[in-house]
C-alpha positions as CSV (number, residue, x, y, z in Angstrom):
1,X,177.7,-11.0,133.7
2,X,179.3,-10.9,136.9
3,X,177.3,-11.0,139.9
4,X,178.5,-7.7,141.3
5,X,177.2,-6.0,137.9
6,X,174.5,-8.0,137.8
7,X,173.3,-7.4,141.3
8,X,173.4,-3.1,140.3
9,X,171.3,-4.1,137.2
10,X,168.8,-6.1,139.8
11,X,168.4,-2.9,141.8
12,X,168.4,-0.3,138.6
13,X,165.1,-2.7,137.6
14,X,163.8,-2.7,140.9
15,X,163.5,1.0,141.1
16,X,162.5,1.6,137.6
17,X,159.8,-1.4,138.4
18,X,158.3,0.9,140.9
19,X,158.2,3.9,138.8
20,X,156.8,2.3,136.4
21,X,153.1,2.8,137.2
22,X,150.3,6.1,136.6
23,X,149.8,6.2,141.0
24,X,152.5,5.1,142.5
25,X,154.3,8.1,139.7
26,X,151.1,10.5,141.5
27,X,151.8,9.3,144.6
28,X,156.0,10.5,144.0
29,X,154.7,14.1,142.8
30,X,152.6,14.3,145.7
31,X,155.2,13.3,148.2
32,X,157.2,16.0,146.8
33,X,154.8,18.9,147.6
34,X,154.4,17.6,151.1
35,X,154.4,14.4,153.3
36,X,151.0,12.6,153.5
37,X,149.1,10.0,155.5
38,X,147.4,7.0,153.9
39,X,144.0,7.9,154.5
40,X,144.8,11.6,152.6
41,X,146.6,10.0,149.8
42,X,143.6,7.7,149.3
43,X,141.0,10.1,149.5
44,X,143.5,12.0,146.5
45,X,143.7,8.9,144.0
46,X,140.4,7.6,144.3
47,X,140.8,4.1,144.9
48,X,140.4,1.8,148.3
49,X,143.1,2.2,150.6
50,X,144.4,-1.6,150.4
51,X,145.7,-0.4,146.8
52,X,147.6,2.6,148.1
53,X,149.2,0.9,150.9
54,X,150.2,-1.6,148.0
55,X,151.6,0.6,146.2
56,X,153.2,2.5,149.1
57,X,154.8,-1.1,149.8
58,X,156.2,-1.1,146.6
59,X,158.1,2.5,146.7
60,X,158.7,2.2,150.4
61,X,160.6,-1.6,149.1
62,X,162.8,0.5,146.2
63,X,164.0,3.1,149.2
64,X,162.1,6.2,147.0
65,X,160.0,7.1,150.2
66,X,160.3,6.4,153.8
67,X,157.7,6.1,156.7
68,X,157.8,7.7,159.8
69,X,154.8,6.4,162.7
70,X,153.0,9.5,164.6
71,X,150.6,7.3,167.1
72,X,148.2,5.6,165.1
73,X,149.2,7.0,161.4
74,X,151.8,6.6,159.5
75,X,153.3,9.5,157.2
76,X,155.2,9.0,154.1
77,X,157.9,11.3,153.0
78,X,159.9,11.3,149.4
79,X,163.4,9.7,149.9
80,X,165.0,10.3,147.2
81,X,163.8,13.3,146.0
82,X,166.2,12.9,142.7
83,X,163.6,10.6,141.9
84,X,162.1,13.5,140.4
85,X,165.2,13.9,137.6
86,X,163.6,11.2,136.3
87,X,160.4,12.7,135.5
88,X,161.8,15.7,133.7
89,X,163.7,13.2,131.9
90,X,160.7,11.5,130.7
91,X,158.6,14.7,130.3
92,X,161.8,15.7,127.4
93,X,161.4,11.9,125.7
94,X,157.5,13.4,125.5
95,X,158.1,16.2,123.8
96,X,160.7,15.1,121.9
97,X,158.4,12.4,120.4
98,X,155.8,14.9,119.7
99,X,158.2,17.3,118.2
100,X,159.0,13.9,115.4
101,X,156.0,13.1,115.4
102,X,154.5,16.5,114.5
103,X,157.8,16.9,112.1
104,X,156.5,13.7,109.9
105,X,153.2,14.8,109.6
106,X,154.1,18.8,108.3
C-alpha cells in the first residue's frame, strides 16, 4: 500500500479508535447538546476525573472535540459535529440486526 493511502487508513483508524468506546461515545452526545467542563462531565459519567480527562485526551487527539481555557477551566466543544452521522449509522446496523434476528426466529 502506498504510503499516501496508507497514511488516510492510519487516520480513518485513529478516529474510529476513539469512537470506539461506551463514554468517550457519551461524552460525543453530550458535547452535542452543549459544551461542558471536566468537573460537569465527570460528575455526568460517574467515574474519577483522571478517566475523563483520558478519555477527553483521546477525542481531543482524533480532532472530534476541541478545548477552549476560560481562567482556571477548560471547556470542551464537539468539533466535528458530523461525528454524529456515525451514530445514526450505527443505530441502523442495530436495528437492522434486530430486524434478522427477529426474522430467523418468526
Amino acid at each position: 500500500m502506498a504510503n499516501k493511502i496508507n497514511a488516510k487508513y492510519q487516520e480513518m483508524a485513529k478516529i474510529s479508535k476513539a469512537l470506539a468506546h461506551p463514554t468517550r461515545m457519551f461524552i460525543i452526545d453530550k458535547l452535542n447538546e452543549k459544551e461542558h467542563c471536566v468537573c460537569e462531565l465527570t460528575e455526568m459519567i460517574g467515574v474519577d476525573i483522571s478517566t475523563v480527562s483520558k478519555h477527553l485526551s483521546i477525542l481531543k487527539n482524533a480532532g472530534i472535540i476541541s478545548a477552549e481555557k476560560r481562567s482556571n477551566m477548560v471547556y470542551y466543544n464537539l468539533q466535528c459535529s458530523c461525528v454524529l452521522n456515525i451514530f445514526s449509522c450505527v443505530l441502523d446496523v442495530i436495528q437492522s440486526n434486530i430486524d434478522s434476528t427477529k426474522e430467523m426466529i418468526e
